[in-house]
NUDOLO-312308 format. One record per residue (C-alpha): residue in one letter; residue number from 1; x, y, z. Coordinates in nm, 2 decimals. Layout:
residues N
@resn: A	resi: NUM	east: X	north: Y	up: Z
...
end
This chain:
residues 285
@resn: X	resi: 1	east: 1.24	north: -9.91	up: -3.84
@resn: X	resi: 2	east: 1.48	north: -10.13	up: -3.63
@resn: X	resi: 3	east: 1.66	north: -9.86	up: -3.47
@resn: X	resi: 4	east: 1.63	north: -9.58	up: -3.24
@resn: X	resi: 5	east: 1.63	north: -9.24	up: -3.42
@resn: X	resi: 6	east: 2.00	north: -9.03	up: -3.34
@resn: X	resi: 7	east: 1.75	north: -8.77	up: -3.17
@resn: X	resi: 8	east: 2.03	north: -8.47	up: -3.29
@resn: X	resi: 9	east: 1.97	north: -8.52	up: -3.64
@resn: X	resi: 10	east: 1.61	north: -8.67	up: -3.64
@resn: X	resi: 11	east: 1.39	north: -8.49	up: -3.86
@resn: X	resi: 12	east: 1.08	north: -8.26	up: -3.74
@resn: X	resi: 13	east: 0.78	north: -8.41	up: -3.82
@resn: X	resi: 14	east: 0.48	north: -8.59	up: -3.71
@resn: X	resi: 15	east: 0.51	north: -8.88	up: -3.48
@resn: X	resi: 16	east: 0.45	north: -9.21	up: -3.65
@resn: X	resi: 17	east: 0.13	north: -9.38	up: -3.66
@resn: X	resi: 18	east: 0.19	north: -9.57	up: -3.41
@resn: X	resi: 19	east: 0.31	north: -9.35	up: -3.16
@resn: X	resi: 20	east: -0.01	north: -9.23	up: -3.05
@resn: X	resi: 21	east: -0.19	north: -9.52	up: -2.94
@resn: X	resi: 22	east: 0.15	north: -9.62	up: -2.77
@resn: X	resi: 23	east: 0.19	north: -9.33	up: -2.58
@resn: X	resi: 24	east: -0.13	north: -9.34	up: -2.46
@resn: X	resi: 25	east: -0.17	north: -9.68	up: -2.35
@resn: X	resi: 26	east: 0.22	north: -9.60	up: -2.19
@resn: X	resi: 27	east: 0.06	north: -9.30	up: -2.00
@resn: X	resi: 28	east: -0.23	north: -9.44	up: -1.86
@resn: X	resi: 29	east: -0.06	north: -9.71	up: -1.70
@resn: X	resi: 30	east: 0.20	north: -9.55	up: -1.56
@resn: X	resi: 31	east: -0.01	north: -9.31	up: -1.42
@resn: X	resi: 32	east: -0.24	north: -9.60	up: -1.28
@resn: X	resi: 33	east: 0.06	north: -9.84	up: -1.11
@resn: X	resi: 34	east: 0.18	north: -9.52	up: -0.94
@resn: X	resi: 35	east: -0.18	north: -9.45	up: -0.81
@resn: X	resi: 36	east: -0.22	north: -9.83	up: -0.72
@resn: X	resi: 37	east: 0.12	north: -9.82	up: -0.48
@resn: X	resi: 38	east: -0.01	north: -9.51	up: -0.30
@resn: X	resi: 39	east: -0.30	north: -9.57	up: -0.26
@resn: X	resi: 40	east: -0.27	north: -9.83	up: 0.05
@resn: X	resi: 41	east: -0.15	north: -9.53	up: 0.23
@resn: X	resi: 42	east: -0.43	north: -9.28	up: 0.11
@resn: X	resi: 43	east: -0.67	north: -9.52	up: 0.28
@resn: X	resi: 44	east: -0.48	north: -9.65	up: 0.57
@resn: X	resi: 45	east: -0.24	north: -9.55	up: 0.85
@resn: X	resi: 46	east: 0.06	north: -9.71	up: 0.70
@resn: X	resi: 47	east: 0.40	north: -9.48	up: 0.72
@resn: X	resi: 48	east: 0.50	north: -9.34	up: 0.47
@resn: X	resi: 49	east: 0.85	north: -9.42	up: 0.55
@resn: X	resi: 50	east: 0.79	north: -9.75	up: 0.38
@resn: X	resi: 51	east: 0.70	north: -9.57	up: 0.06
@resn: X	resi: 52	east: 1.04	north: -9.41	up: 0.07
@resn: X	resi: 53	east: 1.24	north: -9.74	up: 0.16
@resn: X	resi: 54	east: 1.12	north: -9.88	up: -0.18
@resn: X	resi: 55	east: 1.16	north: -9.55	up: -0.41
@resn: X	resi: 56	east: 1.47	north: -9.77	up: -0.57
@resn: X	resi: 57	east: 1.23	north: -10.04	up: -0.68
@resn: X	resi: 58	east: 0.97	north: -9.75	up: -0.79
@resn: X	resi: 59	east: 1.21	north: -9.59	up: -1.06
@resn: X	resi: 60	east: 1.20	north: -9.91	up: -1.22
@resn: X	resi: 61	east: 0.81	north: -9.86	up: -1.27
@resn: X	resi: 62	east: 0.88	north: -9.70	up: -1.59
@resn: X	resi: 63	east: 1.11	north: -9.99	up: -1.77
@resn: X	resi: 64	east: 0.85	north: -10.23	up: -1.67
@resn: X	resi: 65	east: 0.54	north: -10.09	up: -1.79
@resn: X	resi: 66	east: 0.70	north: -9.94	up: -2.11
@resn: X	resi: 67	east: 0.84	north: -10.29	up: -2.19
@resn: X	resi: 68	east: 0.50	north: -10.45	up: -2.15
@resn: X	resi: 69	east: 0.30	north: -10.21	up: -2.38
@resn: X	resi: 70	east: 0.63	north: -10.25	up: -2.63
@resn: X	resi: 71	east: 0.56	north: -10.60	up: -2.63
@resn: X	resi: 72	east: 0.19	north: -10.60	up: -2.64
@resn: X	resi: 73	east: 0.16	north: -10.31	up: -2.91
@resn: X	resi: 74	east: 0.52	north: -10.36	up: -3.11
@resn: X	resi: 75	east: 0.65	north: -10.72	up: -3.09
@resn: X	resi: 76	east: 0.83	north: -10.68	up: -3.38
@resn: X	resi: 77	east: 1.05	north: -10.37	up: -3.28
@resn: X	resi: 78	east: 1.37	north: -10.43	up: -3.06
@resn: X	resi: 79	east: 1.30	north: -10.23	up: -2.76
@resn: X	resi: 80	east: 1.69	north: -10.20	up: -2.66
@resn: X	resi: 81	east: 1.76	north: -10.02	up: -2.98
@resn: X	resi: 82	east: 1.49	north: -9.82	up: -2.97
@resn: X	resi: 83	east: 1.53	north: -9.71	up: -2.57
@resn: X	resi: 84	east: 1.91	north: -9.61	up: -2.70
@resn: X	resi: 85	east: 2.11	north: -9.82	up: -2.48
@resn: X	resi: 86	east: 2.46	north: -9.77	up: -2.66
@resn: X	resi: 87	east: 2.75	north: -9.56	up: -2.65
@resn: X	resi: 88	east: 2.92	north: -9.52	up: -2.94
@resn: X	resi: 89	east: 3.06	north: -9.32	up: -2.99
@resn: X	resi: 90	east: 3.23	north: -9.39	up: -2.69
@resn: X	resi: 91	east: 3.39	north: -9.01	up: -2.69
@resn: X	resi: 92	east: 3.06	north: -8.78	up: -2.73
@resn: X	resi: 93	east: 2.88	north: -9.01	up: -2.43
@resn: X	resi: 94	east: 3.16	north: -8.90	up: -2.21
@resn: X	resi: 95	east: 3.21	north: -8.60	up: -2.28
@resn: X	resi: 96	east: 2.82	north: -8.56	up: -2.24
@resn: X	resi: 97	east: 2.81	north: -8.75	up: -1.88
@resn: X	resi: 98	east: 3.09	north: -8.43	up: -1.81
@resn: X	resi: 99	east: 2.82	north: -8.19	up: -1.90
@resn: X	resi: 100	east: 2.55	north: -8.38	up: -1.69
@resn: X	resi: 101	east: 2.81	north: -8.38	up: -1.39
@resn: X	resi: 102	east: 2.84	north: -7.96	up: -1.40
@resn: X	resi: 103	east: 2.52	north: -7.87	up: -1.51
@resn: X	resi: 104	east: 2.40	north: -8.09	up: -1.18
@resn: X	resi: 105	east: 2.67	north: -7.96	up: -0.98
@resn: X	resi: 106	east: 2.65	north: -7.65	up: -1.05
@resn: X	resi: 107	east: 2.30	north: -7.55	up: -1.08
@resn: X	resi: 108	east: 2.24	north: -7.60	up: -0.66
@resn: X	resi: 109	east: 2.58	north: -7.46	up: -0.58
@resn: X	resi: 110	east: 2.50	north: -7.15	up: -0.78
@resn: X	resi: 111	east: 2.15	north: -7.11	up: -0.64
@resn: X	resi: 112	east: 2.37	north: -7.17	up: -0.23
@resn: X	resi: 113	east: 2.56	north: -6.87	up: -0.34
@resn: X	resi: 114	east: 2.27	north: -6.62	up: -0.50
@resn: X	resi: 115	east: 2.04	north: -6.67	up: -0.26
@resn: X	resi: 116	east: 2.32	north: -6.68	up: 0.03
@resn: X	resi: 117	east: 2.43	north: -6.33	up: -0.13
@resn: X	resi: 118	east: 2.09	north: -6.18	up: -0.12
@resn: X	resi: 119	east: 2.05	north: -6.30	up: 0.24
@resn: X	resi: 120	east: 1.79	north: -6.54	up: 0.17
@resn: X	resi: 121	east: 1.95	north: -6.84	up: 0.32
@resn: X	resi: 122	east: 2.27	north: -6.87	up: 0.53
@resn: X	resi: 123	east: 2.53	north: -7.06	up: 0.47
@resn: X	resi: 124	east: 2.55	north: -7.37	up: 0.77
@resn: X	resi: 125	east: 2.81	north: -7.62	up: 0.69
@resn: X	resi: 126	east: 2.71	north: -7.90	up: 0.89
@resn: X	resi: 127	east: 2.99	north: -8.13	up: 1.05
@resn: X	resi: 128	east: 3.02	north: -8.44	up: 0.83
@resn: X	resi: 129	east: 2.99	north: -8.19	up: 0.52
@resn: X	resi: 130	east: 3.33	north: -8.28	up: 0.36
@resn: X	resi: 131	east: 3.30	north: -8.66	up: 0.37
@resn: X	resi: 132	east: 2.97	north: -8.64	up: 0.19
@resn: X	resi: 133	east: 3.10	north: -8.41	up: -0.06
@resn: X	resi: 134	east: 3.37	north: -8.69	up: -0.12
@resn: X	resi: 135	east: 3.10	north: -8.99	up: -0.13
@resn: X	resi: 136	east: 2.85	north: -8.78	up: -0.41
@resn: X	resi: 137	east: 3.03	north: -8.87	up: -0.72
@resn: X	resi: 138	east: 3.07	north: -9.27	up: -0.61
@resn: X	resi: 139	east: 2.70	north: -9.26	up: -0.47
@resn: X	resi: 140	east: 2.60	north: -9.12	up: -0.75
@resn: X	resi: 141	east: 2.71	north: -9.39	up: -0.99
@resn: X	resi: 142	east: 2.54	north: -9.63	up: -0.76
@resn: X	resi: 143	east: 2.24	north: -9.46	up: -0.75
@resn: X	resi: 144	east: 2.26	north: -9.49	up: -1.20
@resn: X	resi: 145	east: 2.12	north: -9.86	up: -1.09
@resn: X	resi: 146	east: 1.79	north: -9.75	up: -1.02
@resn: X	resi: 147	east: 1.78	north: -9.45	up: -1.22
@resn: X	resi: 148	east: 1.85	north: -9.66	up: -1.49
@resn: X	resi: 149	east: 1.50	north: -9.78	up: -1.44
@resn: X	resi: 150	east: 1.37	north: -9.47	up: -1.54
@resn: X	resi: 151	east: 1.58	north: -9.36	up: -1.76
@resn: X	resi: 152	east: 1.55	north: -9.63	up: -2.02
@resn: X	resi: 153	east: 1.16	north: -9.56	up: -2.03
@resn: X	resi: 154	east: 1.11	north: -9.16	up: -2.05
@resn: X	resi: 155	east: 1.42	north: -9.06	up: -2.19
@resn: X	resi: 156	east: 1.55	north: -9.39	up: -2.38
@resn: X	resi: 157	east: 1.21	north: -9.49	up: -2.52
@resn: X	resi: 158	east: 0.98	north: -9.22	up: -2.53
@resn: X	resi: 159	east: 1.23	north: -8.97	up: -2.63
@resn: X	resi: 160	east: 1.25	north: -9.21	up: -2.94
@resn: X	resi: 161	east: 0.89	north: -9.22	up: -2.98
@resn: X	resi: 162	east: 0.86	north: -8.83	up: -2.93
@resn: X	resi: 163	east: 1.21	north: -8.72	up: -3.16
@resn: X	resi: 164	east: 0.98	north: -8.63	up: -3.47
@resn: X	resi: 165	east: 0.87	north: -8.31	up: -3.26
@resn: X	resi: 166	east: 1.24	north: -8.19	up: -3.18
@resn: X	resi: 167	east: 1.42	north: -8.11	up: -2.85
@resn: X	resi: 168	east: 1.17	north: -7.84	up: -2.71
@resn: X	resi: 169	east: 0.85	north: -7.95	up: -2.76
@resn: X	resi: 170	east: 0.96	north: -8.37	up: -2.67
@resn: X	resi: 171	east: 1.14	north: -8.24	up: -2.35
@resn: X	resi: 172	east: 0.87	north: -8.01	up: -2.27
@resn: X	resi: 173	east: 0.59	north: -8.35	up: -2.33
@resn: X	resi: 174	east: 0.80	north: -8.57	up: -2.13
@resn: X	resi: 175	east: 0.93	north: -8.32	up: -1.86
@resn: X	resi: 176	east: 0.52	north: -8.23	up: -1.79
@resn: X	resi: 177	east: 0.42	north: -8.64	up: -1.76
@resn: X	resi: 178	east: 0.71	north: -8.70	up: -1.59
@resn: X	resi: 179	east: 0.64	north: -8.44	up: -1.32
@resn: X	resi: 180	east: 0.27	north: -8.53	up: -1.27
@resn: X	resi: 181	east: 0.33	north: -8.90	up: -1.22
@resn: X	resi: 182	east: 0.56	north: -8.78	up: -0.92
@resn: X	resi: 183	east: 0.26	north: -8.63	up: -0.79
@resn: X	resi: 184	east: 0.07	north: -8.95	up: -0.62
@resn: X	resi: 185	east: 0.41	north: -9.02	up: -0.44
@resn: X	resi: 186	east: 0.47	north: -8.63	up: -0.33
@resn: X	resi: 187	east: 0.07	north: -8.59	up: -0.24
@resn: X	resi: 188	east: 0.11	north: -8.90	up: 0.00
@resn: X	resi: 189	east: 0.38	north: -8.72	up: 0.16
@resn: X	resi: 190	east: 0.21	north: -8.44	up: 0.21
@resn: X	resi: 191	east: -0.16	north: -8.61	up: 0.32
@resn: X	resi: 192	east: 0.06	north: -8.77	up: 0.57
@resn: X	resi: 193	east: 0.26	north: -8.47	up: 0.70
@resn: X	resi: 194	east: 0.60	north: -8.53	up: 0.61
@resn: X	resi: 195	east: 0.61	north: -8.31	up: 0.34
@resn: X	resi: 196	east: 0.47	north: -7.90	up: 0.26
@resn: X	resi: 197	east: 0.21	north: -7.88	up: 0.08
@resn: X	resi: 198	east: 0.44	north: -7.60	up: -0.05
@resn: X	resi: 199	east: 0.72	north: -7.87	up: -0.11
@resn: X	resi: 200	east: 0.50	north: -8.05	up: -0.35
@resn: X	resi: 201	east: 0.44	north: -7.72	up: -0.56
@resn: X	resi: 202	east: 0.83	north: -7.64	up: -0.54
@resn: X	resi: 203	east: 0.92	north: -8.02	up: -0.60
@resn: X	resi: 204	east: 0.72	north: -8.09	up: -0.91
@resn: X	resi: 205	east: 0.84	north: -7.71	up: -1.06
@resn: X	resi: 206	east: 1.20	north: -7.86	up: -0.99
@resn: X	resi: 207	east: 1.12	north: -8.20	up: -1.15
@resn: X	resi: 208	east: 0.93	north: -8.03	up: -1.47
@resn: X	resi: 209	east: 1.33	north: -7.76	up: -1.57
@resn: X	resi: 210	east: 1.54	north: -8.06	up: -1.43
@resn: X	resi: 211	east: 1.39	north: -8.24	up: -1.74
@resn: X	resi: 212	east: 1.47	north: -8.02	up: -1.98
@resn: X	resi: 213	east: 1.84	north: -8.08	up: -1.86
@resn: X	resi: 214	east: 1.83	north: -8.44	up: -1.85
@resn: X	resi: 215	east: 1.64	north: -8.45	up: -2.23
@resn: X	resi: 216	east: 1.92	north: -8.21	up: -2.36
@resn: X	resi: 217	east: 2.23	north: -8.45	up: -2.27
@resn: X	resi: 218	east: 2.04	north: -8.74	up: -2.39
@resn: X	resi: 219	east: 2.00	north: -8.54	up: -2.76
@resn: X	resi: 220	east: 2.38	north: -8.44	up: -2.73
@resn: X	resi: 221	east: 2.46	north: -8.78	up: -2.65
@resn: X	resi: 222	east: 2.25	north: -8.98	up: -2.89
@resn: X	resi: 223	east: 2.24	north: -9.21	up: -2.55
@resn: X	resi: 224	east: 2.07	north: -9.29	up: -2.27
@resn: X	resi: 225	east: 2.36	north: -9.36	up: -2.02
@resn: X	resi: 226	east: 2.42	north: -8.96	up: -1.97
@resn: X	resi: 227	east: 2.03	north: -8.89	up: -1.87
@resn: X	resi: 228	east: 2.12	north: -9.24	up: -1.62
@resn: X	resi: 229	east: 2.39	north: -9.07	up: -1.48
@resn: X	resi: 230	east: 2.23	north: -8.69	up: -1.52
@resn: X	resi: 231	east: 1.95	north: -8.82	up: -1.25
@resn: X	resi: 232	east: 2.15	north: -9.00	up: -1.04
@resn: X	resi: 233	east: 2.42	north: -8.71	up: -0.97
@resn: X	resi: 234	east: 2.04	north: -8.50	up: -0.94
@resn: X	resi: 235	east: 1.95	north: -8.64	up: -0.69
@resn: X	resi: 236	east: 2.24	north: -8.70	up: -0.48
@resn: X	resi: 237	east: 2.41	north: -8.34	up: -0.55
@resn: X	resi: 238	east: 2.03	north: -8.18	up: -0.42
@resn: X	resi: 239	east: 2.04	north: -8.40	up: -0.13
@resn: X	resi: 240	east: 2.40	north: -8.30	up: -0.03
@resn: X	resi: 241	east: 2.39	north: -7.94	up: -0.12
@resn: X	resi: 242	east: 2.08	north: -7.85	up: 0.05
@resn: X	resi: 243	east: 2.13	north: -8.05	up: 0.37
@resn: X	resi: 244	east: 2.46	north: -7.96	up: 0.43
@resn: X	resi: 245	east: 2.55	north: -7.66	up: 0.31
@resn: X	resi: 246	east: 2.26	north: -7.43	up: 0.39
@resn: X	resi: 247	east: 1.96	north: -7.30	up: 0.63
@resn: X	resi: 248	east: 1.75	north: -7.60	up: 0.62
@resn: X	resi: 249	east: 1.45	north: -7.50	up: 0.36
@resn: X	resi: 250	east: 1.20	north: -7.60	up: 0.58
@resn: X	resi: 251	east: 1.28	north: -7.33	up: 0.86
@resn: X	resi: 252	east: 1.25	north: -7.03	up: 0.57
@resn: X	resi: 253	east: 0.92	north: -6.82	up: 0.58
@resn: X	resi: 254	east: 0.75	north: -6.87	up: 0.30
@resn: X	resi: 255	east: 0.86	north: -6.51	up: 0.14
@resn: X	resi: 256	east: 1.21	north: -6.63	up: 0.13
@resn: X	resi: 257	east: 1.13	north: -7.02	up: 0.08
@resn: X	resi: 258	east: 0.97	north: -6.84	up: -0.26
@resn: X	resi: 259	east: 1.22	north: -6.61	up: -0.32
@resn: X	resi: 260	east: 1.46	north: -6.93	up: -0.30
@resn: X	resi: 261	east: 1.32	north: -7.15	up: -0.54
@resn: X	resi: 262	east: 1.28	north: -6.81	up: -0.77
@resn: X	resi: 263	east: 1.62	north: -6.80	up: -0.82
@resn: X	resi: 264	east: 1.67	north: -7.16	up: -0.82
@resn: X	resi: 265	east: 1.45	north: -7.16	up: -1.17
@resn: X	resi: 266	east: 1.61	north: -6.88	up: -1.29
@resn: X	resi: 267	east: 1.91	north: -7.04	up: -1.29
@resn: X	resi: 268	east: 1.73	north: -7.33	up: -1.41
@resn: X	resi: 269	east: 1.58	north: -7.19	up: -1.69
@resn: X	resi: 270	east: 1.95	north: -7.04	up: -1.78
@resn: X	resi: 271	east: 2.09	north: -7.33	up: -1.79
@resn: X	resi: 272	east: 1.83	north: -7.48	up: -2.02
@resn: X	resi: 273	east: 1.85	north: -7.21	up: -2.25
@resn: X	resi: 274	east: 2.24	north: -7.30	up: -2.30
@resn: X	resi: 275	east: 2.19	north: -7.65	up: -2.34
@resn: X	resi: 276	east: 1.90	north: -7.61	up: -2.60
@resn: X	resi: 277	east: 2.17	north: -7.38	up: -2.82
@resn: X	resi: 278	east: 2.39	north: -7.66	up: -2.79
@resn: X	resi: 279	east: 2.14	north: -7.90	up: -2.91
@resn: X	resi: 280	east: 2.06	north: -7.67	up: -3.21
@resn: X	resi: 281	east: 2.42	north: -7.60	up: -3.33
@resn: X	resi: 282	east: 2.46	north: -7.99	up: -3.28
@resn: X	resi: 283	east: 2.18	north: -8.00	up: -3.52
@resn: X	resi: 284	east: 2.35	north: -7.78	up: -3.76
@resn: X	resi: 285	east: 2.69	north: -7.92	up: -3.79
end
C-alpha cells in the first residue's frame, strides 16, 4: 500500500504485519535518544536551562527517528504519504484547524473560570496580559515549525500505522508513549529543582487527554497539519492562560493545586468525549 489510510473511514482490524516490528524498533529508539539527551544532566551539574533552549530542536526527535526506522525497515513505502502530509480537501483541513483553535482555547479558559468560580484560584491579570493575548494566534503558527517535527511522526505516521485499531484505542496507544517519552525531559526538571515533583504527575496526565484531542482533529481531518497546528496553539494558549490570567499554580497548596487539575481533566475528558462522537458520526456518513 502506497498511501496513508484516510484514518475516518479506515477499517477496524489488525495492524499489518509489519507494523509490529516497526513500532517496536520506533519505540525503543525514541525512548533511547530522549534518555541519551538527558542524561548529561542526570550525571552532571549542567542547567537545565540549556535543555529548555533546545526543546524546538527536540520535537523534531520524532521525524528523525521515525524516518530512519522507515527507511531501514520499509524502503519501499513513501513515508510522506503515509505521515499524511496533504490537505485536500482543502475545506475539511480548515474547518478542522477551527476546531483545534477552540478546543485549545477553550479548554484552559474554561478550567480559569471553574476553578476561579469555586475559589480555587483567583483571577490575577498580569500587566502585559492583552498584548500576549494578541501575539498567541501568530506565535502559535510559528511555533507549527517545530511541532511539525512531532507531529509528522506520532500523529502523521504512527497514526497510519495504528488506524486498523480505530480512534480510541490508536489515540489511547499513542497518547500513553507519547506521555512517557516526556518523562526523561520532565524528571530532569524535577531532579534538578525547577520543576514539582507534583508538576510531573500533573504534566504527563495533561500530555496523556491533550492527545486524545490532537488524535481526534487528525481523524476529522484525514491530515496532519491540524494536529501541527492543534500543538502549537497547546502550548502557547497554556502558557498564556496560566501565566497571565491566574494565581500562579505553583503558589496553590496542594489540596487546591489537585482540586485544579481535577477540573482541568474533567473538562478534558468532556471535550474528548465530543470529539470522539464526532469522529464516529464522521465514520458513519
Amino acid at each position: 500500500m502506497n498511501t496513508a489510510p484516510n484514518l475516518t473511514y479506515a477499517p477496524i482490524g489488525s495492524l499489518p504485519d509489519w507494523a509490529p516490528r516497526f513500532l517496536t524498533v520506533a519505540g525503543i529508539a525514541l525512548l533511547a535518544v530522549v534518555v541519551a539527551v538527558c542524561l548529561p544532566f542526570w550525571a552532571s551539574d549542567l542547567d537545565s536551562a540549556i535543555l529548555s533552549s533546545a526543546t524546538p530542536a527536540l520535537q523534531w526527535i520524532p521525524f528523525v527517528v521515525i524516518l530512519v526506522v522507515h527507511a531501514t525497515l520499509r524502503p519501499g513505502m513513501r513515508f510522506w504519504r503515509w505521515s499524511a502530509i496533504g490537505v485536500r480537501p482543502l475545506g475539511r483541513t480548515l474547518r478542522t484547524t477551527g476546531i483545534a483553535l477552540c478546543v485549545f482555547v477553550g479548554v484552559p479558559l474554561a478550567t480559569i473560570a471553574v476553578t476561579a468560580s469555586l475559589g480555587l484560584v483567583d483571577y490575577t491579570v498580569i500587566d502585559g496580559a492583552g498584548t500576549a493575548a494578541l501575539l498567541v494566534i501568530p506565535l502559535s503558527i510559528v511555533w507549527m515549525l517545530f511541532t511539525f517535527g512531532e507531529e509528522l511522526g506520532w500523529r502523521g505516521y504512527v497514526q497510519s500505522t495504528l488506524a486498523p485499531l480505530g480512534f480510541w484505542r490508536s489515540s489511547a496507544i499513542i497518547g500513553a508513549f507519547w506521555a512517557v517519552w516526556h518523562l526523561p525531559l520532565t524528571l530532569t526538571y524535577a531532579l534538578e529543582g525547577t520543576m514539582p515533583a507534583r508538576d510531573v504527575v500533573s504534566t504527563t496526565v495533561n500530555l496523556l487527554l491533550a492527545a486524545f484531542a490532537i488524535s481526534a482533529v487528525r481523524y476529522l481531518s484525514g491530515s496532519v497539519w491540524p494536529a501541527v497546528y492543534a500543538h502549537a496553539i497547546m502550548n502557547m494558549m497554556g502558557q498564556f492562560a496560566y501565566g497571565n490570567l491566574v494565581t500562579p499554580l505553583v503558589d496553590l497548596g496542594d489540596a487546591a493545586y489537585w482540586a485544579f487539575f481535577a477540573v482541568s481533566w474533567t473538562v478534558w475528558i468532556l471535550v474528548i468525549l465530543l470529539l470522539g462522537q464526532a469522529v464516529r458520526r464522521r465514520e458513519r456518513t
